[in-house]
MOPAC internal coordinates of N, CA, C and O (Angstrom, degrees):
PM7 1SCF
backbone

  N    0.0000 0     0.00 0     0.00 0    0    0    0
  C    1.4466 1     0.00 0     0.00 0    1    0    0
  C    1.5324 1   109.52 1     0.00 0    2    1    0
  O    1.2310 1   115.82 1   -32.87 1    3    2    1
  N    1.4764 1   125.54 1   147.13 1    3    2    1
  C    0.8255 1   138.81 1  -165.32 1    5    3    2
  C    1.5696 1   113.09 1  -112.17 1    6    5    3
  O    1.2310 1   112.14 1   -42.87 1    7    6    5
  N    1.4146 1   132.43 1   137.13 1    7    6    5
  C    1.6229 1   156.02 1   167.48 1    9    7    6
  C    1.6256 1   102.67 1   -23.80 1   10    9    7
  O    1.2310 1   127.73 1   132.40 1   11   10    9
  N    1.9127 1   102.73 1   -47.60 1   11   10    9
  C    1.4715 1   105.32 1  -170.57 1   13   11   10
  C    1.6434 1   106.47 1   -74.34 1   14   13   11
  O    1.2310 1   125.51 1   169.77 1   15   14   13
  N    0.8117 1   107.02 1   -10.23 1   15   14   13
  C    2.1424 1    96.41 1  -157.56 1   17   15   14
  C    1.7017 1    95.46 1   -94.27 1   18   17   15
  O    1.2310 1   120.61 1  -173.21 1   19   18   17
  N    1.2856 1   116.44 1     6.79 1   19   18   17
  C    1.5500 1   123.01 1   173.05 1   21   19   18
  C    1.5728 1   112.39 1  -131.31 1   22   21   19
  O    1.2310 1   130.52 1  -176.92 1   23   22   21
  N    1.8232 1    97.31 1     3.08 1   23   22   21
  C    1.6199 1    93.02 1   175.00 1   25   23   22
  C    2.0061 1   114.89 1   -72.58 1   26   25   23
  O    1.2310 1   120.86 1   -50.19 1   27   26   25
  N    1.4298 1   115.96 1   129.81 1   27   26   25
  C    1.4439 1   116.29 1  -165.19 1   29   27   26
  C    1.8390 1    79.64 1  -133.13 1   30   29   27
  O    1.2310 1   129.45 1   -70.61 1   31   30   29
  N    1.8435 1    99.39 1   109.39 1   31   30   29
  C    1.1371 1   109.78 1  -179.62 1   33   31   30
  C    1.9767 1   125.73 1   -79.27 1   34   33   31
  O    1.2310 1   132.82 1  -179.61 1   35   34   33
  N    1.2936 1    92.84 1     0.39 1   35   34   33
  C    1.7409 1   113.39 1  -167.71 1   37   35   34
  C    1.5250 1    79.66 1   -85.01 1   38   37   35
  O    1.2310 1   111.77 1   131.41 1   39   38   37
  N    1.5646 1   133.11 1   -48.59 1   39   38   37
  C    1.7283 1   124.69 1  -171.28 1   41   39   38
  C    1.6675 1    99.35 1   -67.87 1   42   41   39
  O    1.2310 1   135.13 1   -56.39 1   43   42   41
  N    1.6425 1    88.33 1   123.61 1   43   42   41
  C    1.7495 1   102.89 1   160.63 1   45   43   42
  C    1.6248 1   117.87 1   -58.82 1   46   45   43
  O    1.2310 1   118.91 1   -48.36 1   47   46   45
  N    1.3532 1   119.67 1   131.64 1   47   46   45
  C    1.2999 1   120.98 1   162.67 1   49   47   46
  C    1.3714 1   141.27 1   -70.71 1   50   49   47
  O    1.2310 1   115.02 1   -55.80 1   51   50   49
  N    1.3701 1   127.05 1   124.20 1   51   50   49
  C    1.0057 1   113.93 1  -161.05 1   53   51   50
  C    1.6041 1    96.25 1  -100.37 1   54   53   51
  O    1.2310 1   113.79 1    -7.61 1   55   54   53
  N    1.8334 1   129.36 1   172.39 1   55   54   53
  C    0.9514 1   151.95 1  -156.72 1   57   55   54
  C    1.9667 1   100.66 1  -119.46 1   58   57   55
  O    1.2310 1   125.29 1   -62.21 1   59   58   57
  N    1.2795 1   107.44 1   117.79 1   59   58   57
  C    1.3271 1   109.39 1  -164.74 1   61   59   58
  C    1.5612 1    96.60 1   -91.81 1   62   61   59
  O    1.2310 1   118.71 1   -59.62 1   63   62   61
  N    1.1745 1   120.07 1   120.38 1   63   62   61
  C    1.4851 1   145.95 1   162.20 1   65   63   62
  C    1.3380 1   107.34 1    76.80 1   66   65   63
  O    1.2310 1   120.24 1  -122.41 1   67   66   65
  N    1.4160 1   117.15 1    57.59 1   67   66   65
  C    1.4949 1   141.40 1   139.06 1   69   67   66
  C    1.2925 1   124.05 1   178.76 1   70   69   67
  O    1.2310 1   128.76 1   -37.22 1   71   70   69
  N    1.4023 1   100.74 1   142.78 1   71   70   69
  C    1.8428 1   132.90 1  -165.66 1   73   71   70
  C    1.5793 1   116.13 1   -46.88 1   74   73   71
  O    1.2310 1   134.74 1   155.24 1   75   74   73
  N    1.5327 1    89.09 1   -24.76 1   75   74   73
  C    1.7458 1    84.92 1  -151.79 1   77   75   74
  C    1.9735 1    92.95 1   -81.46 1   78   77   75
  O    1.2310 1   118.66 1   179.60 1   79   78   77
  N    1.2751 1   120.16 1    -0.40 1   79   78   77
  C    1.1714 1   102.43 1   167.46 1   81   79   78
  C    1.5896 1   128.86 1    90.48 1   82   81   79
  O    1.2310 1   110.05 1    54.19 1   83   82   81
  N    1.0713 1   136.28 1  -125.81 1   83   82   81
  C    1.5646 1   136.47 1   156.45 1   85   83   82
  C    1.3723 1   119.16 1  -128.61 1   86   85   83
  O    1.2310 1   125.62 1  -116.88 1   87   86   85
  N    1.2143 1   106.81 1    63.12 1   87   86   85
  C    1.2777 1   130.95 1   159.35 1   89   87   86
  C    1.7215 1   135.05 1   -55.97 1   90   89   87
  O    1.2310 1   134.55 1   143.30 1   91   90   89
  N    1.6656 1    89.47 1   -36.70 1   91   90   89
  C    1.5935 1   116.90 1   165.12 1   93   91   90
  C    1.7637 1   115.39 1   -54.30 1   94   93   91
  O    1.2310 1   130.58 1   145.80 1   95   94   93
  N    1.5748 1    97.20 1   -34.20 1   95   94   93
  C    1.2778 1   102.98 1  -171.37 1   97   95   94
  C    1.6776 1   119.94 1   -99.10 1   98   97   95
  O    1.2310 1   124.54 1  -177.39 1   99   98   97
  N    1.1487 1   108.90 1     2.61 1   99   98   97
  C    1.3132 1   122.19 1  -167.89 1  101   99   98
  C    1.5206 1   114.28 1   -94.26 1  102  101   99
  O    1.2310 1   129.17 1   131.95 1  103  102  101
  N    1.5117 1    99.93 1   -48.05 1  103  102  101
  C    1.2752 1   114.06 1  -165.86 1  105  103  102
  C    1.8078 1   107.79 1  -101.76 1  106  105  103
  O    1.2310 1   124.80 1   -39.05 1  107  106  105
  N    1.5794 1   108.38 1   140.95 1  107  106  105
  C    1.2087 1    93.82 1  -171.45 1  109  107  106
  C    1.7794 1   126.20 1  -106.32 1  110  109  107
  O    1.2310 1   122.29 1   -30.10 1  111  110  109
  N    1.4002 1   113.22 1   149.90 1  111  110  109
  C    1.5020 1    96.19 1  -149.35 1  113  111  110
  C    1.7169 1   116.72 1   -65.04 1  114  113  111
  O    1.2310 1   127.19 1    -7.06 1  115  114  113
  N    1.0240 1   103.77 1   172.94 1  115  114  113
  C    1.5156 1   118.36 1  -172.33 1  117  115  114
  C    1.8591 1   123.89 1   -61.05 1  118  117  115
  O    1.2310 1   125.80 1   162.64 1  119  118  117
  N    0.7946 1   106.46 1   -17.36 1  119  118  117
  C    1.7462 1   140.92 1   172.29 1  121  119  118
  C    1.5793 1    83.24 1   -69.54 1  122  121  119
  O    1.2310 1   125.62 1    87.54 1  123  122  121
  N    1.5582 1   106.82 1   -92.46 1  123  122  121
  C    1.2296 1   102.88 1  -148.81 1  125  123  122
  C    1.9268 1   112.28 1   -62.53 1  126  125  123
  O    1.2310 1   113.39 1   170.81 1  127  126  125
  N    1.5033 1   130.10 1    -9.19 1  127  126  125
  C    0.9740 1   127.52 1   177.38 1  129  127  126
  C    1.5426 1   118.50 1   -80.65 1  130  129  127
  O    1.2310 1   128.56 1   149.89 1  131  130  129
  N    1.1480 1   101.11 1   -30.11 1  131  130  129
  C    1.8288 1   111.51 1   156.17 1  133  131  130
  C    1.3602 1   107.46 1   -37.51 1  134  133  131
  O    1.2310 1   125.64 1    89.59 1  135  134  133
  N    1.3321 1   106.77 1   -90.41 1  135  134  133
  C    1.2986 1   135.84 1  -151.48 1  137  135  134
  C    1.8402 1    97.67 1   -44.54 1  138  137  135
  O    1.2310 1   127.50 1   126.65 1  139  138  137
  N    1.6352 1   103.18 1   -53.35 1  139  138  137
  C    1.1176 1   107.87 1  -174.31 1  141  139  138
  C    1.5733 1   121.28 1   -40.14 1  142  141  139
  O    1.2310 1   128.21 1   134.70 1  143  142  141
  N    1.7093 1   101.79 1   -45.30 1  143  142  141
  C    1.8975 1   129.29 1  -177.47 1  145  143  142
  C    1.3730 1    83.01 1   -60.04 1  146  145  143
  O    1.2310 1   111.41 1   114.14 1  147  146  145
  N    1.1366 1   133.79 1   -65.86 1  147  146  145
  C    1.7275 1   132.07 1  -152.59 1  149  147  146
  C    1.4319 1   100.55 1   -60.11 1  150  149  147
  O    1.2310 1   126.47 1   118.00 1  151  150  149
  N    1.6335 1   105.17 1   -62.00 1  151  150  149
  C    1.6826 1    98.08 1  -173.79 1  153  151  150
  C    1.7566 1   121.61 1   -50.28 1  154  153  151
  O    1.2310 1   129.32 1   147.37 1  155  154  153
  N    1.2627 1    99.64 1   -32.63 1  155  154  153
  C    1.4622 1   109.28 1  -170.29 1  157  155  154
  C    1.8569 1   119.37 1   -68.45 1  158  157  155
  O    1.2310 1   134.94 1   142.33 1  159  158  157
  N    1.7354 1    88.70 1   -37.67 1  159  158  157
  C    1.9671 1   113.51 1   169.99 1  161  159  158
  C    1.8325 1   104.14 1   -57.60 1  162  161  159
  O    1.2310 1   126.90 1   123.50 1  163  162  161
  N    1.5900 1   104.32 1   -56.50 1  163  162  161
  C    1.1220 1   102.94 1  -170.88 1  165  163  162
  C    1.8214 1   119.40 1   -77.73 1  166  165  163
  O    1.2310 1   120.44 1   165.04 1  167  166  165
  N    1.0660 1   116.76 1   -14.96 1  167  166  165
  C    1.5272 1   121.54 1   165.59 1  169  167  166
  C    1.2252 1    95.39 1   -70.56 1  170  169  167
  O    1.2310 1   103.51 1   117.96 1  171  170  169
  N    1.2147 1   147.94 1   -62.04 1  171  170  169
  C    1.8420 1   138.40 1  -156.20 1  173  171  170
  C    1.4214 1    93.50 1   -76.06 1  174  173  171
  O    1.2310 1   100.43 1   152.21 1  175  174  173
  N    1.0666 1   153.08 1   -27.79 1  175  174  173
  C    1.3189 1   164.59 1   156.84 1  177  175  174
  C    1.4164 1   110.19 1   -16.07 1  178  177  175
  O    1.2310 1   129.92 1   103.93 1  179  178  177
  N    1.7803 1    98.47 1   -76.07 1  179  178  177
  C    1.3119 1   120.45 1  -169.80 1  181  179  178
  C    1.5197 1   116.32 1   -94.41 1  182  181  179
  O    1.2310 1   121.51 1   167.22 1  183  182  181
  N    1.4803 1   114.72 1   -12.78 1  183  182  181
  C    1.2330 1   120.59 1   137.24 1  185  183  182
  C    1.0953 1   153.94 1   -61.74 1  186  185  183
  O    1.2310 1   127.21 1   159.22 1  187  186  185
  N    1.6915 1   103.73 1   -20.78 1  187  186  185
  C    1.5800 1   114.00 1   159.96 1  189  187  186
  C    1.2245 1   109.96 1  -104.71 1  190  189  187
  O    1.2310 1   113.69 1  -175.60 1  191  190  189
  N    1.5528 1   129.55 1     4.40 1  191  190  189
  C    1.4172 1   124.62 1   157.12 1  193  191  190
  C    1.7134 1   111.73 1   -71.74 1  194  193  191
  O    1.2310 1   120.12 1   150.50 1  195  194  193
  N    1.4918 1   117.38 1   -29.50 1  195  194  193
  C    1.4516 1   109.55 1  -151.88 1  197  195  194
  C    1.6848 1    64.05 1   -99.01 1  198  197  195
  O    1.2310 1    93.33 1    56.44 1  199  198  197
  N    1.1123 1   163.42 1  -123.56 1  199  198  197
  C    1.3150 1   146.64 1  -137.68 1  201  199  198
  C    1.1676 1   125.84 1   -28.18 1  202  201  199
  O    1.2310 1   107.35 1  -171.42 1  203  202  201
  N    0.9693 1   141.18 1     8.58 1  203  202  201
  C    1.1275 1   175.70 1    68.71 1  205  203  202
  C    1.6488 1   103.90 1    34.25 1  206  205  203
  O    1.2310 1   138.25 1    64.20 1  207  206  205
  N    1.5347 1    82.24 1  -115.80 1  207  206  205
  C    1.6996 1   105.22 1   163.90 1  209  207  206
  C    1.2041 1   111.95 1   -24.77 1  210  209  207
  O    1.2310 1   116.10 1    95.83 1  211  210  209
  N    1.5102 1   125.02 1   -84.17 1  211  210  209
  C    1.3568 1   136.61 1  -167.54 1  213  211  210
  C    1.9114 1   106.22 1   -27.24 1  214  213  211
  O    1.2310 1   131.44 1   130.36 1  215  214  213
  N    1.9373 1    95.52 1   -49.64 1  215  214  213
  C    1.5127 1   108.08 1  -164.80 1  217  215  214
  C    1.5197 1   109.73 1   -66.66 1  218  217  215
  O    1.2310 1   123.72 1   153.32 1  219  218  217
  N    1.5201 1   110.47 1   -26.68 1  219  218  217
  C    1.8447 1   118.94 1   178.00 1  221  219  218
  C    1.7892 1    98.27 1   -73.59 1  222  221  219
  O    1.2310 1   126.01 1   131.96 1  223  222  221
  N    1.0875 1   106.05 1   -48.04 1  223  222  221
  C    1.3255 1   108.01 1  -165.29 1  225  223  222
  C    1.8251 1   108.89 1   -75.62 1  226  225  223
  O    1.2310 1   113.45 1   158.44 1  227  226  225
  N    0.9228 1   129.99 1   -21.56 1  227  226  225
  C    0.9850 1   126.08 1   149.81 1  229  227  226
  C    1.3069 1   154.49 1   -73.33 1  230  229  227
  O    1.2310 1   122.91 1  -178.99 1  231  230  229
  N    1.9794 1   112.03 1     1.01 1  231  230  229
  C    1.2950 1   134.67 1   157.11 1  233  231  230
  C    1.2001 1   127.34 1  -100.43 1  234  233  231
  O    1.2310 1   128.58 1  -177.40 1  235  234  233
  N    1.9373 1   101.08 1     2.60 1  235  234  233
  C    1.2711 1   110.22 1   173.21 1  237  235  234
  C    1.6005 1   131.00 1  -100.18 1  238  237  235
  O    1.2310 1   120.10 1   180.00 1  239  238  237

């Protein structure tokens, strides 16, 4: 018999020989939390550039 034919994917996994659990899986890595800050800086960026524009170009 095989590991899979009793695998029940609804039970959380636990981490064999430490407490802290799945922590690995929770938190998301450091790469992507950058990127996220950058993408987010550079959208308000170019969003308050094109409001911007729009706002010059529209008193003209």
């Amino acid at each position: 018999m095989s590991d899979s034919e009793y695998y029940d994917p609804l039970t959380p996994r636990t981490q064999r020989g430490s407490d802290s659990g799945d922590t690995q899986e929770r938190r998301m890595p450091r790469g992507v939390v950058i990127r996220l800050i950058a993408y987010l800086v550079a959208g308000h960026v170019i969003a308050g550039f094109l409001f911007l524009l729009f706002t010059v170009a529209g008193k003209g």
